[in-house]
C-alpha positions as CSV (number, residue, x, y, z in Angstrom):
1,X,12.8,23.6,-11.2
2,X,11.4,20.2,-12.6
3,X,14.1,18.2,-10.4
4,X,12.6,20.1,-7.0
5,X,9.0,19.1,-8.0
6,X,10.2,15.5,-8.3
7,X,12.2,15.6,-5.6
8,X,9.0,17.3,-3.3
9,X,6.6,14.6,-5.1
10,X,9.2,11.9,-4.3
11,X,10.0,12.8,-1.1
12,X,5.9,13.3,0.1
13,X,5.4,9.6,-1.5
14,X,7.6,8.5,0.8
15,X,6.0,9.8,3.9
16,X,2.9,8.8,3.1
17,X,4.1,5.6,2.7
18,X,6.5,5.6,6.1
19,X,3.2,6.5,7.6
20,X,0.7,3.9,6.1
21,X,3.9,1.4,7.2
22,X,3.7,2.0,10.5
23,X,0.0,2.1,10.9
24,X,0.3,-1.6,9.4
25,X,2.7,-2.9,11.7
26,X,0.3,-2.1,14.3
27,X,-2.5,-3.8,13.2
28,X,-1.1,-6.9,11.8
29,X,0.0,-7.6,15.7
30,X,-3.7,-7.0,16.4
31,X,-4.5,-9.0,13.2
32,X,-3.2,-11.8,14.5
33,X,-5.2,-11.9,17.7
34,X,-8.2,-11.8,15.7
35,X,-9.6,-9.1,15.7
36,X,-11.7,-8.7,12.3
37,X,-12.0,-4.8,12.8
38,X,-8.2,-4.4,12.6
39,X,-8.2,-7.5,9.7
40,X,-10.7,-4.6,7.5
41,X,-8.2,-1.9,8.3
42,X,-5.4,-3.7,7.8
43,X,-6.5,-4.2,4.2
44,X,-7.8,-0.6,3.2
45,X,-4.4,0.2,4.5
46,X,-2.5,-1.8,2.4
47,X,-4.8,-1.1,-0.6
48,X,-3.2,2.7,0.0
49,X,0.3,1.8,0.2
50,X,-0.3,-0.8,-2.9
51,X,-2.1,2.6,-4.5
52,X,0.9,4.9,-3.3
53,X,4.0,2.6,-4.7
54,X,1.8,2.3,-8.4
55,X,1.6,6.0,-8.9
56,X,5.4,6.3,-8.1
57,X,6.2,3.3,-10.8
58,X,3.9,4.7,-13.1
59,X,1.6,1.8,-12.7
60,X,-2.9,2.0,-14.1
61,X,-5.2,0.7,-11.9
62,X,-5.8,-1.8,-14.4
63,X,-2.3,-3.1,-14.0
64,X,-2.5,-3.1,-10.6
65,X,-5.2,-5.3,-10.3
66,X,-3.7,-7.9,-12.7
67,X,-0.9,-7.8,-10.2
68,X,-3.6,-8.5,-7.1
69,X,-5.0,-11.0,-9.7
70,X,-1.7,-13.1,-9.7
71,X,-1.0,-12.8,-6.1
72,X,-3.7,-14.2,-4.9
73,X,-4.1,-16.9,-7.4
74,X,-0.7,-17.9,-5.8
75,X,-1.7,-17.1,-2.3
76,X,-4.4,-20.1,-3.4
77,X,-7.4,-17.6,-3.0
């Protein structure tokens, strides 16, 4: 019984994040043309998929923002 909630949890993660993938596919090529509207989006949407892959990996919000932390000190931001 545990292995099918797992499974059902797993399996609607990845969805969710198939879903938030494709939506920001599509705005990154709009991204690039500069629109600022689709730039904002863009970013709430990968905040969810960044949200989505921490629960799976067990990850806090705390830890997740150390990880945002280090990226973009090495993106130079």
């Amino acid at each position: 019984m545990m292995f099918l909630f797992f499974l059902s949890t797993t399996l609607n993660f990845i969805f969710k994040l198939a879903k938030l993938s494709k939506n920001a596919h599509g705005l990154a090529k709009q991204y690039k043309q500069k629109d600022l509207e689709a730039q904002e989006e863009l970013k709430e949407v990968e905040g969810k998929i960044d949200k989505i892959v921490a629960e799976l990996y067990g990850i806090t919000d705390e830890e997740l923002e150390e990880v945002r932390k280090t990226l973009r000190g090495l993106k130079g931001e």
